[in-house]
Backbone as a printed PyTorch tensor [residue, N CA C, xyz], in Angstrom:
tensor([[[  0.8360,  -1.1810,   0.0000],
         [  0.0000,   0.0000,   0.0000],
         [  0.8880,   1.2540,   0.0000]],

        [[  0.4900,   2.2770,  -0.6750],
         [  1.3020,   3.1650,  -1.0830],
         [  1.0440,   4.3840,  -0.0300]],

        [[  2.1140,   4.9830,   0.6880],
         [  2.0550,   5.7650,   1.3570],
         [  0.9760,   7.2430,   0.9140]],

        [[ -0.0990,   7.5480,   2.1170],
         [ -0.5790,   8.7280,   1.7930],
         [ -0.2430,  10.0820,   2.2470]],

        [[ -0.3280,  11.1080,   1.5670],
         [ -0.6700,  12.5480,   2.2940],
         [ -1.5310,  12.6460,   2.6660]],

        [[ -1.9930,  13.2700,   3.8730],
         [ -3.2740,  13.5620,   4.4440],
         [ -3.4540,  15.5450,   4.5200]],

        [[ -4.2770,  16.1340,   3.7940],
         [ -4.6460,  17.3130,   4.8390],
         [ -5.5490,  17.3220,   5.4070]],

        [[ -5.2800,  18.2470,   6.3770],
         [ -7.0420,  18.3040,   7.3550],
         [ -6.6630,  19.8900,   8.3250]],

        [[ -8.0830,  20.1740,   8.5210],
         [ -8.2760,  21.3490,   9.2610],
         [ -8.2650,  20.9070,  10.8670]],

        [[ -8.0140,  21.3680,  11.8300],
         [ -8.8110,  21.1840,  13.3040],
         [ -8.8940,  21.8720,  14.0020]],

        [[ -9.5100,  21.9790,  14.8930],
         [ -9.9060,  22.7300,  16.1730],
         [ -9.3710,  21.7730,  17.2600]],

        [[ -8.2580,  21.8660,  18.1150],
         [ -8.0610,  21.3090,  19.4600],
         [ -8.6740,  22.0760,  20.6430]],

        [[ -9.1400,  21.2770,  21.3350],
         [ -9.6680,  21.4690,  22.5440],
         [ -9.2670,  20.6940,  23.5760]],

        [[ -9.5190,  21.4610,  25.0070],
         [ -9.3530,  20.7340,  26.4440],
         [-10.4000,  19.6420,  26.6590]],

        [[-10.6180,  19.4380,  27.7860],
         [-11.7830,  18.8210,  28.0800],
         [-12.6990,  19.6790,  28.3700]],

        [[-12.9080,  20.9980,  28.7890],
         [-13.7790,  22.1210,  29.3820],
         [-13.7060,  22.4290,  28.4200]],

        [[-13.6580,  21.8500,  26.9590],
         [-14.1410,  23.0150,  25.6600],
         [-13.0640,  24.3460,  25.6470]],

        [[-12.0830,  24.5360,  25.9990],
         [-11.2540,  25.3780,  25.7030],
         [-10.6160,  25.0470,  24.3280]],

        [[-10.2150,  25.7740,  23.4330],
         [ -9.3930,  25.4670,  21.9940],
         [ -8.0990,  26.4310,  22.5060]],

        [[ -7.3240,  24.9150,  22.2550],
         [ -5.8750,  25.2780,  22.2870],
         [ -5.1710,  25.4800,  21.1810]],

        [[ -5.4240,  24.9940,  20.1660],
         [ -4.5940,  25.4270,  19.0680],
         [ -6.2800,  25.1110,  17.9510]],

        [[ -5.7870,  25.6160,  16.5050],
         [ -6.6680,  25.3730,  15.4230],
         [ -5.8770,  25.7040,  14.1010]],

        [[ -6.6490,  25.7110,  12.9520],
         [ -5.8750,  25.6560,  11.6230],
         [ -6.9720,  26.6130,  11.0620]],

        [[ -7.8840,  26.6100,  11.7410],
         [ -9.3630,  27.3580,  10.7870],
         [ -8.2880,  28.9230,  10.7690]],

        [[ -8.5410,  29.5730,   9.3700],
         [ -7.7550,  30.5050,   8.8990],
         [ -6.5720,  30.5760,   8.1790]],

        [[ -6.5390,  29.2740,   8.6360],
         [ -4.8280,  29.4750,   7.9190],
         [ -5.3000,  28.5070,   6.6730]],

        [[ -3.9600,  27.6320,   6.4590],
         [ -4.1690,  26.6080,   5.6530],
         [ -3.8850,  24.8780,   6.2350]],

        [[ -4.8390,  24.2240,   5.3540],
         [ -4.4810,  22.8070,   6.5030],
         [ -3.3700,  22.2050,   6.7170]],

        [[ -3.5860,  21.4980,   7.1740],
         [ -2.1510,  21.0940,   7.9710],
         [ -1.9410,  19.6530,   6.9860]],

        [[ -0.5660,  19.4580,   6.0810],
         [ -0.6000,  17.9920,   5.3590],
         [  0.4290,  17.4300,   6.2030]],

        [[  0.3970,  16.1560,   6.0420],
         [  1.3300,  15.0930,   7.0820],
         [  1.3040,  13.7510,   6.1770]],

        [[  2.6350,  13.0910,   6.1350],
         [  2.7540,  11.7860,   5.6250],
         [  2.4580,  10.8300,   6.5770]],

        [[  1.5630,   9.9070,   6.1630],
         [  1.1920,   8.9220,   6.9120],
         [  2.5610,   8.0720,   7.4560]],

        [[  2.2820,   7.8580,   8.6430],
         [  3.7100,   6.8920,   9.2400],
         [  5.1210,   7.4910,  10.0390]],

        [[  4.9840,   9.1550,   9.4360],
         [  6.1000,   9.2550,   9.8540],
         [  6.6430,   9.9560,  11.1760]],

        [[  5.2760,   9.7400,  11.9550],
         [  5.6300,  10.1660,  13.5330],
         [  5.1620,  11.6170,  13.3960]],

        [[  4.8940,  12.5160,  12.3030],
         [  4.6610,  13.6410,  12.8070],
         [  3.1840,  14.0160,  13.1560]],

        [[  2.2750,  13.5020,  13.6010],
         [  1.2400,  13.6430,  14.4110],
         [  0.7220,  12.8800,  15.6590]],

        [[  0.5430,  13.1580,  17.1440],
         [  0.0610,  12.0900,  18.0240],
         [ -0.5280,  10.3900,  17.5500]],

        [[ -0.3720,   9.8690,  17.6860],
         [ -0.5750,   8.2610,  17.4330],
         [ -2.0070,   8.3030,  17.0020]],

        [[ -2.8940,   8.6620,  18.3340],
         [ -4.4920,   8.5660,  18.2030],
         [ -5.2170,   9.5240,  17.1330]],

        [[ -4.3930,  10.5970,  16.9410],
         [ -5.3740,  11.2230,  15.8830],
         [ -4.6730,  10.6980,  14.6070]],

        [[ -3.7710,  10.3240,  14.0780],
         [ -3.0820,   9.6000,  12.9670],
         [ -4.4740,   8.5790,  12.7610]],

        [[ -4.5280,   8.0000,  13.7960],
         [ -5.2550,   6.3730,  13.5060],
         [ -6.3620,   6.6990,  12.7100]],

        [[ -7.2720,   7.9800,  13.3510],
         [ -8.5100,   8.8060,  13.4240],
         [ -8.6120,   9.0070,  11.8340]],

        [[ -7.8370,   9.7760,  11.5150],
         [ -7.6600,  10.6770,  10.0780],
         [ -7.6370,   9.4060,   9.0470]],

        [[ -6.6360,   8.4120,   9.1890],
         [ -6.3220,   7.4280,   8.1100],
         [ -7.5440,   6.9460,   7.9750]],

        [[ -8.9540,   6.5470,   8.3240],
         [ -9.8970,   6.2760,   7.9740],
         [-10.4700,   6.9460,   7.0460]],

        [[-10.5810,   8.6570,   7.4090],
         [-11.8600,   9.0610,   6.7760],
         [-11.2960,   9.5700,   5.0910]],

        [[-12.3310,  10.3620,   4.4520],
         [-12.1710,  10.3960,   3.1300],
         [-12.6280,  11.8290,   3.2670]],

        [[-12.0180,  12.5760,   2.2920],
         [-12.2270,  14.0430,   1.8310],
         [-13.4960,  14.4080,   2.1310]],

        [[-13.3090,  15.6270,   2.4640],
         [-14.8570,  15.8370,   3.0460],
         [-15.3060,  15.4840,   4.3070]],

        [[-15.0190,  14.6300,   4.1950],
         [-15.3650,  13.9490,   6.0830],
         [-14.8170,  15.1600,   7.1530]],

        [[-15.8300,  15.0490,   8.4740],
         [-16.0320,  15.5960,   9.3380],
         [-15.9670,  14.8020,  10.8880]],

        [[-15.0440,  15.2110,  11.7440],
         [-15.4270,  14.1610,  12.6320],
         [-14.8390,  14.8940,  14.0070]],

        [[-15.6130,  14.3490,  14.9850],
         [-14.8390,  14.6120,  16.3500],
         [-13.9960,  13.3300,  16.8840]],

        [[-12.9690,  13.9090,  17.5900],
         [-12.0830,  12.7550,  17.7840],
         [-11.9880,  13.1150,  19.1540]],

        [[-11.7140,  12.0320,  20.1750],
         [-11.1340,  12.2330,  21.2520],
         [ -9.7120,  11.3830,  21.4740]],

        [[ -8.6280,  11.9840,  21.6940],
         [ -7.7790,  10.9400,  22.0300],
         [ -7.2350,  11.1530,  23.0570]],

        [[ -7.6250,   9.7660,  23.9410],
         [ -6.9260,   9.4950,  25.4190],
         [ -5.2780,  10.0390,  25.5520]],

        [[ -5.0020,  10.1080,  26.2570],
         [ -3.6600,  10.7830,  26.6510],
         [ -2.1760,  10.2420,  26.8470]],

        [[ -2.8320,   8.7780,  26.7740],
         [ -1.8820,   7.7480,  26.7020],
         [ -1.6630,   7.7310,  24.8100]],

        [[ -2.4800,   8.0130,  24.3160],
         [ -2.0280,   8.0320,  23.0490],
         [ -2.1020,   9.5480,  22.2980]],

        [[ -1.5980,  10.3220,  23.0930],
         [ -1.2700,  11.8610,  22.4950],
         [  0.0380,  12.1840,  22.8190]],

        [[  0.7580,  12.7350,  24.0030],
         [  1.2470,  13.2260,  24.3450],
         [  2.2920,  12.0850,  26.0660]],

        [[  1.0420,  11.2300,  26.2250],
         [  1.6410,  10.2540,  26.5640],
         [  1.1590,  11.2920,  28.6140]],

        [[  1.3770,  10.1860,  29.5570],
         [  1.2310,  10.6200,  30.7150],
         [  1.7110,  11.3510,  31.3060]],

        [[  2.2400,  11.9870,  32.3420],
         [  3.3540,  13.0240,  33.3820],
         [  4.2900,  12.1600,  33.2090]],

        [[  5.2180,  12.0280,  33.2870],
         [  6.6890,  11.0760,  33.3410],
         [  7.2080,  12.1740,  34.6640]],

        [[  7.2740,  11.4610,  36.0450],
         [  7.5230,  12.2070,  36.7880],
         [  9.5690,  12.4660,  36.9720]],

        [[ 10.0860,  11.6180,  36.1830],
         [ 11.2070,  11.4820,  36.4850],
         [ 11.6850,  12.6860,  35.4030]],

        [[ 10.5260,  13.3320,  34.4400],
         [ 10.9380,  14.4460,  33.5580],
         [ 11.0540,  15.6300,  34.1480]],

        [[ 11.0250,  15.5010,  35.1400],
         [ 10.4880,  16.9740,  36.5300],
         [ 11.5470,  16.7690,  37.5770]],

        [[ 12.3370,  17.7360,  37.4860],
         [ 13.5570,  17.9930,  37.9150],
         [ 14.0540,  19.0150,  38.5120]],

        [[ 14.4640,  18.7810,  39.3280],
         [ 15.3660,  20.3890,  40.5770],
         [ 16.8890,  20.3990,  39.9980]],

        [[ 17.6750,  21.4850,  39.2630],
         [ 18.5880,  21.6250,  39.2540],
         [ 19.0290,  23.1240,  39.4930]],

        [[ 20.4500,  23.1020,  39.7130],
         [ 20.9970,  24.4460,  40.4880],
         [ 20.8950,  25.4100,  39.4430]],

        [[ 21.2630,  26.4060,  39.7440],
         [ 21.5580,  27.7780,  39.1790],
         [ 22.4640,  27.3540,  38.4030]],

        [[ 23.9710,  27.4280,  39.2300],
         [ 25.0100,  27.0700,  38.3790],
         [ 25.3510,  26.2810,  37.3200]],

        [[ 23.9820,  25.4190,  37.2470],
         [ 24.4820,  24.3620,  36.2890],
         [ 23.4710,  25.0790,  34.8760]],

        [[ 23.6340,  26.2910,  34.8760],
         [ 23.3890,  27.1130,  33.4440],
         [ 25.0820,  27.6670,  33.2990]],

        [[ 24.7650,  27.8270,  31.6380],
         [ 25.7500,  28.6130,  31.2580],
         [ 25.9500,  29.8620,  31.8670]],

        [[ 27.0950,  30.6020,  32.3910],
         [ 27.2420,  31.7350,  33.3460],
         [ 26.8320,  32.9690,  32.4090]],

        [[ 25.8540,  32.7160,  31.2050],
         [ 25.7750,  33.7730,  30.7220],
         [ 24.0810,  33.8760,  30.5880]],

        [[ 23.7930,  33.3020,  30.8860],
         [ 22.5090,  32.7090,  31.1900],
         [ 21.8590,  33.0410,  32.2070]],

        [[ 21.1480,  33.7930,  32.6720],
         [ 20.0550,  33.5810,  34.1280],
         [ 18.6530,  33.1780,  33.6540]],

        [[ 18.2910,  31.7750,  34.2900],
         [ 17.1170,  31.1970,  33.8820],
         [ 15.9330,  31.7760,  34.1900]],

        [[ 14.7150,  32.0780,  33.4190],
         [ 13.4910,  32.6630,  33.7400],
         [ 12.5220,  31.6350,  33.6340]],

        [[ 11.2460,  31.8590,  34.3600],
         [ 10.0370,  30.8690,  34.2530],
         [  9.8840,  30.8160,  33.3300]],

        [[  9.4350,  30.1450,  32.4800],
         [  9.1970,  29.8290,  31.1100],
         [ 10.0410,  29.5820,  29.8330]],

        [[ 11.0960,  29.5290,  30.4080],
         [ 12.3230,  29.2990,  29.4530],
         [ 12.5860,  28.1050,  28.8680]],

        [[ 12.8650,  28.0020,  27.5750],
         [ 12.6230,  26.3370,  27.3250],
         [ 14.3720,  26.2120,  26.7960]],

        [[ 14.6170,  24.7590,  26.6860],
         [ 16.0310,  24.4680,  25.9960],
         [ 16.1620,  22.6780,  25.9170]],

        [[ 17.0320,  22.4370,  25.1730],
         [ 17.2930,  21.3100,  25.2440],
         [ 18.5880,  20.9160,  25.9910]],

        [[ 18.5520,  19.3810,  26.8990],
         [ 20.1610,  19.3730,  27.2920],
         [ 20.7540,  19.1530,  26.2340]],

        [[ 20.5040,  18.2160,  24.9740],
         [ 21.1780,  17.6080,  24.0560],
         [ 20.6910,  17.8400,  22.6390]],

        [[ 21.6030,  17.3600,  21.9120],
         [ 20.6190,  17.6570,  20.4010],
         [ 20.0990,  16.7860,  19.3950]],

        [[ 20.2500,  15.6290,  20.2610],
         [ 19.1620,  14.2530,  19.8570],
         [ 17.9680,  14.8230,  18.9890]],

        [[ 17.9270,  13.9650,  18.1340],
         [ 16.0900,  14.2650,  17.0580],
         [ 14.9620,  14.4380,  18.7230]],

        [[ 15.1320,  13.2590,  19.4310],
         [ 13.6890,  12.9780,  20.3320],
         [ 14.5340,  13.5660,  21.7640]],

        [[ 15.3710,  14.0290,  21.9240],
         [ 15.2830,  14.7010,  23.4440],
         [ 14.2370,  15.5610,  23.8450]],

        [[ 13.9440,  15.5370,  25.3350],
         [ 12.7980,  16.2330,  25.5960],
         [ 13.4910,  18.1610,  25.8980]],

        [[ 11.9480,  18.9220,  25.2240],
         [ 12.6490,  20.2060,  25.8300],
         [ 12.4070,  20.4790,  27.2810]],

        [[ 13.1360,  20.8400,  28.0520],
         [ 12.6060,  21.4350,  29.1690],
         [ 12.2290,  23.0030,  29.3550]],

        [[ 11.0260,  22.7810,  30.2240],
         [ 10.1710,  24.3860,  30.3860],
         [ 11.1080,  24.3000,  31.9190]],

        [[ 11.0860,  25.5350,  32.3410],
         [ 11.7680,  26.2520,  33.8640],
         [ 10.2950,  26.7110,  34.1200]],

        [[  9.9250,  25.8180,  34.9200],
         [  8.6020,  26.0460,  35.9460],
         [  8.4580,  26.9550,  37.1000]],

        [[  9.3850,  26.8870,  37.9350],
         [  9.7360,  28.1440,  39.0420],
         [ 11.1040,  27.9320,  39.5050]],

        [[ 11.4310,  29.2600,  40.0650],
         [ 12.6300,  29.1140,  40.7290],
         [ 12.6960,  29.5570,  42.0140]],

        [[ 13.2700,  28.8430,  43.1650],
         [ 13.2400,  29.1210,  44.6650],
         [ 15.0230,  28.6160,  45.0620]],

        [[ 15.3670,  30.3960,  45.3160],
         [ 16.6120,  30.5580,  45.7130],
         [ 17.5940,  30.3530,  44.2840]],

        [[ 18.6980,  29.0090,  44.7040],
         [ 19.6210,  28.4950,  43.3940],
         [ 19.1000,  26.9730,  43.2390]],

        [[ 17.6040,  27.0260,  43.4180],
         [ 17.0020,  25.5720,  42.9620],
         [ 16.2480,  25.7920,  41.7580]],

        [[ 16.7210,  25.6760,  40.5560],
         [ 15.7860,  25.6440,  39.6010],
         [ 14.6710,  24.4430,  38.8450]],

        [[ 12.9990,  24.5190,  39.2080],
         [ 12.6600,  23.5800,  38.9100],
         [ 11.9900,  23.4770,  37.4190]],

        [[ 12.6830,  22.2800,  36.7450],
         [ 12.3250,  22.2510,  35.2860],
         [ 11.2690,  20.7020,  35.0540]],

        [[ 10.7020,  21.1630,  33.8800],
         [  9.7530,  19.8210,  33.5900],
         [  9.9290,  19.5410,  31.8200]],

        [[ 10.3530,  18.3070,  31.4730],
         [ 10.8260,  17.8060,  30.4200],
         [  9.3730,  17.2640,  29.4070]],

        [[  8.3560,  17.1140,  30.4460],
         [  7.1500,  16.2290,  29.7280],
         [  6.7050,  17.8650,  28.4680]],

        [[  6.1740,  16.7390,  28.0030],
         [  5.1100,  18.0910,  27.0350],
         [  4.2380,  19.0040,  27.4020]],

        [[  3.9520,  19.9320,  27.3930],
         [  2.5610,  20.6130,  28.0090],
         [  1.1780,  20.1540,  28.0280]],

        [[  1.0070,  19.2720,  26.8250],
         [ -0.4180,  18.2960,  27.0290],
         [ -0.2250,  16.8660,  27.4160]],

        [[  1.0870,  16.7270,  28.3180],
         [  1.5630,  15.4090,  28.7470],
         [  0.0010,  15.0690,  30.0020]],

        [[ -0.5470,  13.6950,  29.8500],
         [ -1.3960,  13.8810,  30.3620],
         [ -2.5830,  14.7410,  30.3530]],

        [[ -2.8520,  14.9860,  29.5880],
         [ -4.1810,  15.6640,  29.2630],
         [ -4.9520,  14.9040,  27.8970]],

        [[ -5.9320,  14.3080,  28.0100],
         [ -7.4590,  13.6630,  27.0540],
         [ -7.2410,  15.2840,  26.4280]],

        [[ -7.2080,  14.6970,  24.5960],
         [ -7.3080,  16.0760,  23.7480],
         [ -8.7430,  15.5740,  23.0490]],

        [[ -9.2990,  16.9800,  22.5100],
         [-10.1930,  16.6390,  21.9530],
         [-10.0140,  17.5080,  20.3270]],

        [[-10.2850,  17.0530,  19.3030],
         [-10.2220,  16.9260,  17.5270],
         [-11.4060,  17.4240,  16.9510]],

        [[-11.9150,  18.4200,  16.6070],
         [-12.6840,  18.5980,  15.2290],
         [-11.8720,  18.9820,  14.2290]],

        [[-12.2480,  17.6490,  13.2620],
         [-11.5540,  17.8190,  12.4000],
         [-12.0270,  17.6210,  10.4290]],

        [[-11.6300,  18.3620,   9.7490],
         [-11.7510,  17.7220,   8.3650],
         [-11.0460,  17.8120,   7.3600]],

        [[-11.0470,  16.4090,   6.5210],
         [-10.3920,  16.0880,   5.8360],
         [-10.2960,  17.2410,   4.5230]],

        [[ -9.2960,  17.4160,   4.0360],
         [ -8.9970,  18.0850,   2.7620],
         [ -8.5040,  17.7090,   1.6100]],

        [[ -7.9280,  16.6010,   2.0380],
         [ -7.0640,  16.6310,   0.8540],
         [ -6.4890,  15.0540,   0.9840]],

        [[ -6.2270,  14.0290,   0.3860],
         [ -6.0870,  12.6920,   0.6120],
         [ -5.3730,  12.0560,  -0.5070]],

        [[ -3.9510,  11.7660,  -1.0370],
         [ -3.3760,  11.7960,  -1.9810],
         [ -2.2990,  10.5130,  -1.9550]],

        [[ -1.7020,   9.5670,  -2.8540],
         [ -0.7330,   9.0560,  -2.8510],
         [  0.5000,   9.8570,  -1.9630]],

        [[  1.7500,   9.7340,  -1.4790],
         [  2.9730,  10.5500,  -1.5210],
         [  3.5970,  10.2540,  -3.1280]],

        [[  4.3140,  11.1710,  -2.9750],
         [  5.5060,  11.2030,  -3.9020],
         [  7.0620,  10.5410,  -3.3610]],

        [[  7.2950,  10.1870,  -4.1210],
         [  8.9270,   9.1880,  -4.1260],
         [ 10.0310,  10.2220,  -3.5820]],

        [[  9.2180,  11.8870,  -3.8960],
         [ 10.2180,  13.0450,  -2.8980],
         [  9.7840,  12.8770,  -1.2460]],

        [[  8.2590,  13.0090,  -1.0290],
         [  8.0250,  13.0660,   0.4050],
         [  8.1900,  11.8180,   1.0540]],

        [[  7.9920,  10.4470,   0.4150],
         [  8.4800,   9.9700,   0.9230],
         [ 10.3910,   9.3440,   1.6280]],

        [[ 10.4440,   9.7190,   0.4120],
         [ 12.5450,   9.6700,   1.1150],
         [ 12.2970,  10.9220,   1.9260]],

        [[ 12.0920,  11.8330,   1.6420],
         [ 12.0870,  12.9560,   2.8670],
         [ 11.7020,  13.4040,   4.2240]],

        [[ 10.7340,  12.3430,   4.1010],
         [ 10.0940,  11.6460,   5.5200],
         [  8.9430,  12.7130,   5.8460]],

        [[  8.6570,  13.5920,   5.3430],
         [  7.4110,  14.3400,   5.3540],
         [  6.5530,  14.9470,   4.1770]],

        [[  5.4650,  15.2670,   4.0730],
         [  4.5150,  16.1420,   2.6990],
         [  5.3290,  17.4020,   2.4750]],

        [[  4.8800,  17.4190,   1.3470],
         [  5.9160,  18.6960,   0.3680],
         [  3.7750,  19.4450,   0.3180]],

        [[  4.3510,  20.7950,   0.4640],
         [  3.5700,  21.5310,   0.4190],
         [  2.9330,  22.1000,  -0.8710]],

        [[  1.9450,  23.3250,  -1.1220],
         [  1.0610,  23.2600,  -2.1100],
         [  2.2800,  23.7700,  -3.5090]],

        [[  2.4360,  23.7980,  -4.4910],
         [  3.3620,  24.0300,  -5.1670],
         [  4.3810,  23.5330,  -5.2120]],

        [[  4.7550,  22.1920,  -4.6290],
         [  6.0980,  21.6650,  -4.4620],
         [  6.3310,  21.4420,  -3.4660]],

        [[  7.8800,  21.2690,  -3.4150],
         [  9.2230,  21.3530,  -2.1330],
         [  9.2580,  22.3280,  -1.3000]],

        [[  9.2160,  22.4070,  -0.0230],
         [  8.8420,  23.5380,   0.8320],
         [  9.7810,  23.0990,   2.3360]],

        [[ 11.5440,  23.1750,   2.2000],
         [ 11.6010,  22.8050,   3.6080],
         [ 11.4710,  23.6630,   4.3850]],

        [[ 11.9820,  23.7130,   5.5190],
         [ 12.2700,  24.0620,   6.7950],
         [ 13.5980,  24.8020,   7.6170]]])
């Protein structure tokens, strides 16, 4: 079976109906089937439907973003920043430059204890999907060696 492109529009939401992110306005979002760049559960969701299609999705949290990983939540010192550096709440970075290292957010700081959290921001959180399909296509022999969809007019990296 020949690898697909998928586009689609969505609306993310909390569980209290809050929308955290969306696409309505812009343009949809395309993704190659398989290649990790969308949560597991809404991948599964999308590969069903057909152009046009409309659907709400919910995906559990074990298959989005995955649970709290408490060992991602961490106290480290001051000093152990670069001395050119003073860390602020909300500061993100990576330790390493691995494809899948986690980023860490700087959650608060008390004294020279800085506490950071490595999980995702919807780590543990049930997301919720309105979503529709746009666009549903073979890949190309480019997106696929490239490991992602080439955008409207072509080649479009990053």
């Amino acid at each position: 079976m020949t690898q697909q492109v998928i586009g689609f529009h969505y609306t993310l939401k909390d569980k209290s109906g809050n929308t955290i992110d969306s696409s309505v306005g812009s343009d949809p979002l395309l993704y190659l089937e398989g290649s990790g760049q969308l949560i597991p559960g809404l991948e599964k969701e999308l590969s069903t439907l057909n152009v046009g299609d409309k659907k709400k999705v919910e995906v559990k949290a074990a298959d989005a973003y995955g649970d709290v990983a408490d060992d991602l939540r961490l106290t480290v010192q001051k000093s152990q920043f670069p001395d050119d550096q003073t860390p602020q709440v909300g500061d993100q970075f990576q330790v390493n430059e691995e494809a899948h290292a986690p980023i860490f957010t700087v959650i608060s700081i008390e004294g020279d204890n800085v506490n950071i959290d490595g999980n995702h921001p919807l780590a543990g959180q049930d997301l919720f999907f309105d979503v529709e399909i746009t666009e549903k296509r073979d890949a190309t022999k480019d997106e696929i060696s490239h490991g992602h969809a080439h955008g409207a007019g072509g080649h479009h990296h990053h």
